[in-house]
N, C-alpha and C positions, 0 to 999 in steps of 0.2 A: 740472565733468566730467560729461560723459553715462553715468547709469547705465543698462546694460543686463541686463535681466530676460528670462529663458526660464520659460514657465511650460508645464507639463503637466499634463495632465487624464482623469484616468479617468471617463468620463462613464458612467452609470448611470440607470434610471428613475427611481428615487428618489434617490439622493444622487449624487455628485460628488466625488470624491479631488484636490486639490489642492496641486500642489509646485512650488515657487519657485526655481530659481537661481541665482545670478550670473554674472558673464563668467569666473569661473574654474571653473563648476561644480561651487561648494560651496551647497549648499541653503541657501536666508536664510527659506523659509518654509513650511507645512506648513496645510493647512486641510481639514475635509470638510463641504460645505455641501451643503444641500437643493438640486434639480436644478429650478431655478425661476429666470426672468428677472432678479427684483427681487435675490437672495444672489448668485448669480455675479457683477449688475454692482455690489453693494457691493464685493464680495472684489476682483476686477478696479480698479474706482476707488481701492481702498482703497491700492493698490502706487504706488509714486514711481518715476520711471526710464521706460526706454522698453521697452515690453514687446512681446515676441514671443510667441505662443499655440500651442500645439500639441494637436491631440486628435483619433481616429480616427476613421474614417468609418463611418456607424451613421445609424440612424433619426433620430437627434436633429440630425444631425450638420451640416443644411443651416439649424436654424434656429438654432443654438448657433455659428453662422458670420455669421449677418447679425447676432444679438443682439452679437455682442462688438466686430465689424469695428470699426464707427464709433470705438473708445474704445482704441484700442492702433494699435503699427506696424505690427504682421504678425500673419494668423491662419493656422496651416498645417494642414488637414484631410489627414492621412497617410493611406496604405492599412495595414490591420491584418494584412494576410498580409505585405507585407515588411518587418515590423520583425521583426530580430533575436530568437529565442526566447532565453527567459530561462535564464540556466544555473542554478540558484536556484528556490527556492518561489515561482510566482505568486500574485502578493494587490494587492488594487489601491495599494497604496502606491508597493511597489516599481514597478508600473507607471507610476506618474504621473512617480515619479521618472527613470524610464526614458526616458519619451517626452519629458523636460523638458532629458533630459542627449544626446539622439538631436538636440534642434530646435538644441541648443545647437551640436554640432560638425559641423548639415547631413549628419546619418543619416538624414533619413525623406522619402519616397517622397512626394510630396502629391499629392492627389487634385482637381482641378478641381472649383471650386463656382461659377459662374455668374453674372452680376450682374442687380440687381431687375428691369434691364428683358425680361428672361427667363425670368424666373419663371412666369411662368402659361403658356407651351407648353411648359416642361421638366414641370409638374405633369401637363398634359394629356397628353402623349405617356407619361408614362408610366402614366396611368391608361386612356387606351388598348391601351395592349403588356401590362397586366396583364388586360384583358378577351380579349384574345385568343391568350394564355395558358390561361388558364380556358375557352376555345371550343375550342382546342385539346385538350387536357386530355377536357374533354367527349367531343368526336365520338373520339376515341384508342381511349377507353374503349367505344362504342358500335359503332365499328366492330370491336373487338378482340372484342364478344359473340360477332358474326355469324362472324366467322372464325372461331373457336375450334370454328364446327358447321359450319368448311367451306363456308357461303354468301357467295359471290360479291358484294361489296359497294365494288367499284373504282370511283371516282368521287365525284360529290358528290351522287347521285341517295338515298341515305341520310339525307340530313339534309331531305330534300323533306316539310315537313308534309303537302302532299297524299297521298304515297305511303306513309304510318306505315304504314296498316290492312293493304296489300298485305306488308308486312316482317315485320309479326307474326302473321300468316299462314303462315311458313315456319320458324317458330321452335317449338319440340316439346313447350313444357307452359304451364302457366300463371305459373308463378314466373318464368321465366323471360323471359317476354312482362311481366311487373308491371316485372323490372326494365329493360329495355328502353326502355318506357315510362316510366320516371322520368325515364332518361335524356334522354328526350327534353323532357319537361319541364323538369328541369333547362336543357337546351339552350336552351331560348325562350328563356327573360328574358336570360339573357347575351347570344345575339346581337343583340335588343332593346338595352340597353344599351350592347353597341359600338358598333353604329351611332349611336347617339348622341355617344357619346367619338369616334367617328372625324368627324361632322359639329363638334364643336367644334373638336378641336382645326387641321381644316383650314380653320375659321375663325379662326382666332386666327393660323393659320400665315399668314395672307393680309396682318398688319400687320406681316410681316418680309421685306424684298427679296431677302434671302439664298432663301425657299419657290421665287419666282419666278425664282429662276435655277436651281435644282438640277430644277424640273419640267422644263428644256427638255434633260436627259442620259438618253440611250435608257434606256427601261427602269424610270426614276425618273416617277413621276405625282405627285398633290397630296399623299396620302397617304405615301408613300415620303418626301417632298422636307420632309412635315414632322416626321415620326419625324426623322430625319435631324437638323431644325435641333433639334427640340426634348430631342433627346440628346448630341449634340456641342456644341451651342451655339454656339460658334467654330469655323472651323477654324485659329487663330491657335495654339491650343492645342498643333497638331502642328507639329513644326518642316518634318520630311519625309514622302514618303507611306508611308515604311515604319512611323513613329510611328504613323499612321492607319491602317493595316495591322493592328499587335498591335491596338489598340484594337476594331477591328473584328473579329478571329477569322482573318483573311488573311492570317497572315505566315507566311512558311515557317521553322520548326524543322527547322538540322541539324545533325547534330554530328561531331569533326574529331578528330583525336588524330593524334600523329607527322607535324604538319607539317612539318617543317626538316628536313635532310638533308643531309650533308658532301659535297662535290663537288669536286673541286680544291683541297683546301684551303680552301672556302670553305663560308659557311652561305646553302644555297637553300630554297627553300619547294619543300615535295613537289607532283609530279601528281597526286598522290592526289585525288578530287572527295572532298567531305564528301557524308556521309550523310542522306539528308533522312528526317527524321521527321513527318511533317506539318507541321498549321498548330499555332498556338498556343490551350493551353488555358482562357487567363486572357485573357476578352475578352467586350463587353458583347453580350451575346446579341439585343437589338433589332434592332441597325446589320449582325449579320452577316445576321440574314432578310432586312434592309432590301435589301442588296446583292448574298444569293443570292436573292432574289427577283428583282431585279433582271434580275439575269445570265439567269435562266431566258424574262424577257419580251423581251430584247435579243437573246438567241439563236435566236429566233424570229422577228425582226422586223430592225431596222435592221441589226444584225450578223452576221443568219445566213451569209452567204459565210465572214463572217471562223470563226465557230462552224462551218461545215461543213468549214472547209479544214485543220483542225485533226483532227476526226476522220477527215479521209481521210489524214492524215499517222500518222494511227494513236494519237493523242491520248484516254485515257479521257474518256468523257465527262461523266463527274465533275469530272477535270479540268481538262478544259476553260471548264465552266462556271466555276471557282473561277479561270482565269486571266481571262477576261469581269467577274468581280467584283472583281477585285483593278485591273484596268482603270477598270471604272466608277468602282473609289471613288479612285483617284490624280487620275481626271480630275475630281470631284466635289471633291477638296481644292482642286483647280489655279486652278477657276473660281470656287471659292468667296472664295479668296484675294484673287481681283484681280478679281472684280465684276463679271467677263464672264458674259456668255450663252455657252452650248454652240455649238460650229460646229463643223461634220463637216470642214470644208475646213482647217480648223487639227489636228485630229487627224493624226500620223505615222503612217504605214504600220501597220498591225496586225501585232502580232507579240505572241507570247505573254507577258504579265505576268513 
């Protein structure tokens, strides 16, 4: 007879909480071991049966996934926000136990981890989107000095090392100019260093044919097309574009109450439209700049009619752009899927997302 094992894991820096249970969901094993390659795959070896793994997604959580894969049936990397809060004291036991007894009756949400031969443009793309985070962050900060005294600093004529001496020229003491000045210091080395993260990883992006199909969708260039593979990874991942949608930050939230309504005797669904509350709040913040960046080069360029006929129909243009991004990235799943190149002459009429 095939035994089957669910095992759960509260993974930690240092240690690891470990719960065992069987296909009825009675605990057969309990362990807390040091948070180290060599004790998990003892403990892991150590169980008879076919085992399924479960443990939340966290810093550890991409190498605590290739360490175990090879040596069990199933590893399932959960999201840690949709599992059920506890009604009860949290303590990592009860947790292990939790997530052991969630994998068992298919309660947890799992989170896509990637395979080897992706590893190094998911590492670089994100060690790029974290430099330009931090450049961002930076100038936020530099340009928020100059506002705060009312000096006009729209553009990107601000961050011009040539033009420092002329900025701190218009700033009213000296502490104020030191910090300034840091700021800008500060700023070097980071954007030093992106550009570096950004020439790797669109060299790295150049050994996947997926880079080379998503450069040729308006608005998407090398840079774009490789954030994109090197975050999504698949697009197999999504069944449809509205999956790729939430993922992305581009789905619309709305909400309905007192649909149905008696009519004849009979149950109809109300005319009532549901209420749109925006997009959605849980969504990887890369892929949506990737695609509102996007929208913003595309509404300028290859789709401006389709962008201008939108705000002459009276369309915000916020909007607007966000229907241009929701666009690009359905047609971005479409071709990714089936390993075509972009053609304008295959696109359907433009019509808002």
């Amino acid at each position: 007879m095939n035994l089957l094992k669910y095992i759960g894991m509260d993974v930690h820096m240092a240690m690891t909480v470990i719960a065992v249970s069987d296909s009825k969901g009675k605990v057969v094993a309990e362990a807390i071991v040091e948070t180290k390659a060599s004790t998990i795959l003892d403990f892991i070896k150590g169980q008879r049966g076919t085992l399924h793994v479960a443990f939340e997604e966290g810093n550890q959580a991409t190498w605590l996934y290739d360490l175990i894969r090879p040596h069990v049936a199933e590893v399932l990397v959960c999201d840690p926000r949709k599992i059920p809060a506890s009604q009860g004291n949290k303590a990592d036991k009860p947790d292990a136990k939790r997530i052991a007894e969630l994998l068992r009756t298919h309660g947890l949400n799992p989170v896509y981890h990637g395979e080897h031969s992706t590893r190094d443009i998911k590492e670089l793309a994100q060690s790029y989107s974290s430099l330009v985070k931090d450049s961002t962050r930076v100038k936020s900060r530099l340009k928020a000095l100059f506002r705060a005294r009312s000096i006009d600093c729209s553009g990107t004529a601000l961050y011009n090392p040539d033009k420092q001496k002329s900025w701190l020229e218009q700033l009213e003491n000296t502490a104020v100019r030191t910090r300034a000045s840091r700021l800008w210091e500060e700023l070097e080395p980071i954007e030093a260093l992106r550009e570096k993260a950004e020439k790797d990883l669109v060299a790295e992006a150049r050994k996947h044919n997926a880079s080379k199909i998503l450069r040729g969708i308006p608005g998407i260039g090398p840079i774009r097309a490789a954030v994109i593979v090197g975050i999504a990874v698949t697009p197999h991942r999504f069944r449809t574009k509205r999956q790729f949608w939430a993922y992305c930050g581009l789905a619309v939230i709305t909400k309905a109450s007192s649909e149905y309504v008696m009519a004849g005797g009979r149950v109809i669904r109300s005319k009532k439209r549901p209420l749109v509350r925006g997009l959605n709040s849980n969504y990887n913040r890369a892929l949506k700049a990737v695609f509102k960046g996007a929208a913003l080069t595309a509404a300028k360029d290859q789709w401006k009619l389709y962008y201008d006929s939108m705000i002459k129909n009276g369309v915000d243009p916020s909007i607007a752009h966000v229907n241009i991004a929701r666009k690009i990235a359905a047609i971005t799943l479409a071709i990714w899927k089936k390993g075509e190149h972009y053609d304008q002459a295959k696109v359907k009429t433009m019509q808002a997302a």
